[in-house]
Residue, then its C-alpha position, 0 to 999 in steps of 0.5 A: x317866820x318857822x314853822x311851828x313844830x307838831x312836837x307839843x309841849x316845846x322844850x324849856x331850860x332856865x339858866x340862872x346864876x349865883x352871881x352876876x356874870x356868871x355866864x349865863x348869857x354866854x351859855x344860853x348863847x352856847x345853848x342856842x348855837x350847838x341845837x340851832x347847828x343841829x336843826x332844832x328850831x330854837x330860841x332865846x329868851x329873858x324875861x327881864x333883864x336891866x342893862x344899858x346896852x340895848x339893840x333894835x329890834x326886826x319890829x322895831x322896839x328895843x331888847x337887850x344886847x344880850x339876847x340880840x347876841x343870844x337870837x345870832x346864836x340861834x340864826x334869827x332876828x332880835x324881837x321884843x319876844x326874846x326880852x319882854x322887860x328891859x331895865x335901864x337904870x337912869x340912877x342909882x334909884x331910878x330905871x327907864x321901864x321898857x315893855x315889849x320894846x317901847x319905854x313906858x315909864x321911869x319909876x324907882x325901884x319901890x314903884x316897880x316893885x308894885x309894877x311887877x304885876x303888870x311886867x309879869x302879865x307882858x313877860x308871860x304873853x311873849x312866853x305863850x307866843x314863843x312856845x307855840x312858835x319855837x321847839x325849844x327855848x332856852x331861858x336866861x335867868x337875871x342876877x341871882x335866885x338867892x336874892x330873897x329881899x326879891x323873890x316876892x313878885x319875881x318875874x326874873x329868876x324863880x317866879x317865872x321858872x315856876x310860873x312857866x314851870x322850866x326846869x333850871x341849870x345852877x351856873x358859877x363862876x370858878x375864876x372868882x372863888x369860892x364856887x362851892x359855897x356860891x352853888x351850895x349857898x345859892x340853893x340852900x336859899x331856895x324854897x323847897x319847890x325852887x331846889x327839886x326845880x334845878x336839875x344840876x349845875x355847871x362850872x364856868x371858867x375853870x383853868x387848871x388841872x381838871x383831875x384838881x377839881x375832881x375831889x369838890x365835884x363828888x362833894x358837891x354831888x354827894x352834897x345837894x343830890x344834885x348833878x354836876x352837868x359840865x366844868x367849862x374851860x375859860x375861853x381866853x379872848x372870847x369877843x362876844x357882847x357883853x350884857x351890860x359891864x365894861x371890860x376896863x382891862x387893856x389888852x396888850x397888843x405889840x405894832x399898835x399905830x393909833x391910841x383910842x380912848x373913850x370915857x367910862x363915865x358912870x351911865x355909859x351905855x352900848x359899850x359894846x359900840x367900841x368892840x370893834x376898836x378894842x378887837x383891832x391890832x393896831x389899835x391900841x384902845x383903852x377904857x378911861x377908868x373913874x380917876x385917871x387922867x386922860x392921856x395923850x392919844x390920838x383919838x378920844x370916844x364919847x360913847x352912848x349914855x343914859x343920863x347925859x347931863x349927868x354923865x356931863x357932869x361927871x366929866x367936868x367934875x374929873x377935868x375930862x373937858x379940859x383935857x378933850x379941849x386941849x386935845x383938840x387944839x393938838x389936833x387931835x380928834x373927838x367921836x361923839x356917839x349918841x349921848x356923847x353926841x349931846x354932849x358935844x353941843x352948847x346946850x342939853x335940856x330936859x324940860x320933863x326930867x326923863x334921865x333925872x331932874x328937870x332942866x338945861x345944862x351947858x355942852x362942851x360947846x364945841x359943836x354949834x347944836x342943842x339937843x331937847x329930851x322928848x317922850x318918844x324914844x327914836x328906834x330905828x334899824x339905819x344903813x347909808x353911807x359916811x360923809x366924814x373927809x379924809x383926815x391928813x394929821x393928827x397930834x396928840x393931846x401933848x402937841x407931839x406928833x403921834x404918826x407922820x411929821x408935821x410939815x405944815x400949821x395947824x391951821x393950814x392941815x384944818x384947812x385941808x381936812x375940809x376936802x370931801x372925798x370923791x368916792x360915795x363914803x364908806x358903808x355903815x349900818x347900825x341903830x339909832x336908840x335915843x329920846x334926844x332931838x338934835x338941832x343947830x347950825x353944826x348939822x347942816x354939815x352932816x356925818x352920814x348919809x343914810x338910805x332913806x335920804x335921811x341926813x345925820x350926825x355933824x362934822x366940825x368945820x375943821x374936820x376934828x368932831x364927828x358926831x351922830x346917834x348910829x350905834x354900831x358906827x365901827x361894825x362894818x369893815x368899810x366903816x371902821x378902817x374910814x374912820x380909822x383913816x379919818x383919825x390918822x391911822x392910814x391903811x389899817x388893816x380890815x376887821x370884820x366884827x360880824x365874822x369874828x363874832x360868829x366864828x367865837x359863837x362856834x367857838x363858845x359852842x364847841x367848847x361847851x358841847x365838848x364840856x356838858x355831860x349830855x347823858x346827864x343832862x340827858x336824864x333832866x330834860x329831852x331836846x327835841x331832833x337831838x339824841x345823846x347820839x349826836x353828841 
């Protein structure tokens, strides 16, 4: 743990935005990471957010992915602290209510409103621990200030700024237009102490000529009295985890040699599981849109979810379980994650509705397991090592040879795929969020084996499914060319997640430090170790 600083009081700075996406996650990140770079004991912080992809925690609760990000900013382990309140919605009314890391309810949005009181009592508590820990702590604000149907009891944006009096920096996104009216809009909605509050704006994602720009900028000054504090360019291929939207958009990759795709189902949660096969060059990955077909490939993900019968539901209403069943007598091959784990057995049931209407629902069936819904939510850090077989050949779902020749049956290469490999199995380290218990025949042939002796997970007899509950299952380099390997894409080359991820924060980190006019901000606000010299 730091060692608490003698500088009193610690420095503050909320980062709120006009929209969603605007970039507040990624500038808290470029905060944390340019004063952490500098020696400054820093961190991240965020109130409340609402996202379905989460990360555990060092002590053992659950916060948002964003902030465990935003904490790898600053050099520190991700704690409850850092995002006090976590939202995960369950349906469009309905949200899991997570406080202080552990789920305390599940409430619609009018019986959370009344809960807020409650929420802001846990929000300010780890607000009094953070600044008598930290020096500086950088905050991060969640949708928009102007959303005034909600300011009564906000504990996300201005409720908590002029609470935990902080002062704040107006963020938009100039890539989707209209940027001038977001920023001046945004704080004409204010209330008079809610504007003297921000101390300035910034333009994230611009591209183009600056010089272009120059003419709004003065306006906008001239406008609201208040300064702009940096245009940040747009960071063309920035991989950093996303807060909680899923980047549908295929990126274009030549000497690809396997073709992913995993299902976007409505609750899809811990997206960001799949970052590294979207990262890998010869991978060729793809979000499954609301609509489209499932297409020939190699290999089909099932990720995490927050509701899973619902999400099942969803699937079957689209065909995808008819499409994943012929994709499977091709030979293809199937990763289930966590809900999608689920999904694969005979039966999910949910006997108290924890992610909706009381009751069981038919799996797939395609792994001989069913999983009951209980109260308590496993979170738990993992490492161990992958049991999956080496894989010989896949077809894809028309029945056509994807890589290699196909010199043998079907049948005989399922035999084949049962032999283990002689070595221990690639390392994997990851977390487990889940309130399922999983039980049946399918688990007595495990997909990993972790340090504690704890088995996990199935593998199908004839070597197509492989399921388990760790997420981060790609992350680690050993892993993720395993998999590839067991999926068909032989030799791949290595792709480390971790490294890239840090090299982008000190990417994301240059750019913004270059980009924000410090003498500026410099009159707003004073960080502690720095001076407008160090920039």
């Amino acid at each position: 743990m730091n060692t608490p600083s003698p500088f009193k009081p610690p420095v503050s700075l909320m980062i709120q935005g006009c929209t969603s996406d605007a970039g507040k996650t990624t500038l808290v990140a470029a905060f944390c990471r340019i004063l952490q770079r500098r020696g400054v004991n820093v961190a991240p912080f965020k109130p409340q957010n609402m996202a379905l992809n989460s990360a555990v925690t060092r002590d053992g609760g659950e916060i948002g992915r964003a902030q465990a990000l935003q904490a790898q900013a600053a050099g520190l382990a991700p704690r409850i602290d850092f995002n006090p309140v976590l939202l995960k919605p369950t349906t469009d009314r309905r949200a899991q209510v997570i406080i202080h890391g552990h789920a305390v309810d599940t409430l619609d949005a009018r019986a959370y409103h009344e809960y807020k009181r409650v929420a802001m009592t846990a929000v300010m508590q780890s607000w009094q621990r953070m600044t008598d820990e930290f020096d500086c702590v950088i905050v991060e604000g969640a949708g928009s200030p102007a959303e005034i149907n909600l300011r009564d009891r906000d504990i996300a944006n201005m409720g908590f700024a002029e609470a935990a009096d902080v002062p704040v920096i107006l963020v938009a996104d100039i890539d989707r237009g209209g940027v001038f009216a977001h920023l001046v809009g945004t704080l004409e909605l204010l209330s008079a102490s809610e504007q003297a509050r921000v101390k300035g704006f910034v333009i994230n994602r611009f591209r183009g000529d600056i010089g272009l720009l120059e003419s709004g900028l003065d306006w906008l000054e001239a406008r609201t009295g208040k300064p702009v504090l940096g245009v940040l360019p747009y960071l063309h291929g920035l991989m950093l985890d996303a807060e909680d939207a899923i980047a549908t958009e295929s990126q274009a990759k030549s000497g690809t040699r396997l073709k992913a795709v995993a299902i976007a189902y409505p609750r899809c949660s811990n997206h960001n599981d799949l970052d590294p096969l979207r990262l890998h060059p010869e991978v060729a990955f793809t979000w499954l849109a609301p609509g489209e077909p499932l297409p020939a490939c190699d290999l089909i993900i099932l990720p995490g979810s927050k509701a899973a019968q619902a999400d099942l539901a969803w699937l079957r209403e689209h065909g995808h379980d008819v499409a994943i069943n012929r994709h499977l007598r091709y030979g293809g091959k199937v990763i289930g994650l966590c809900g999608g784990y689920q999904m694969l057995g005979r039966w999910l049931h949910d006997p108290e509705g924890w992610e909706g209407s009381p009751g069981s629902q038919p799996g797939l069936g395609l792994l001989d397991m069913e999983t009951t819904l209980a109260s308590e939510k496993q979170l738990r850090n993992v490492a161990g090592r992958l049991k999956v077989p080496e894989g010989t050949h896949r077809a894809g779902a028309d029945g056509t040879a994807i890589h290699g020749t196909i010199n043998e049956t079907i049948g005989k290469n399922k035999q084949e795929n049962t032999k283990e490999t002689a070595d221990p199995g690639a390392w994997v380290a990851g977390y487990e969020i889940h309130m399922g218990v999983t039980y049946g025949k399918a688990l007595e042939n495990p997909a990993i084996r972790f340090d504690d002796g704890r088995e996990e997970g199935a593998i199908s007899t004839d070597n197509q499914i492989f399921a388990t509950y760790c997420h981060g299952l790609f992350d680690q380099p050993e892993a993720l060319t395993a998999l590839l390997a067991w999926a068909g894409l032989k030799n791949a080359v290595a792709v480390d997640l971790s490294a890239r991820r840090e090299a982008d924060l000190d990417r994301l980190a240059d750019a913004v430090e270059a980009a924000i006019d410090w003498e500026k901000l410099g009159a707003c606000m004073t960080f502690p170790k720095v001076t407008l010299r160090d920039f």
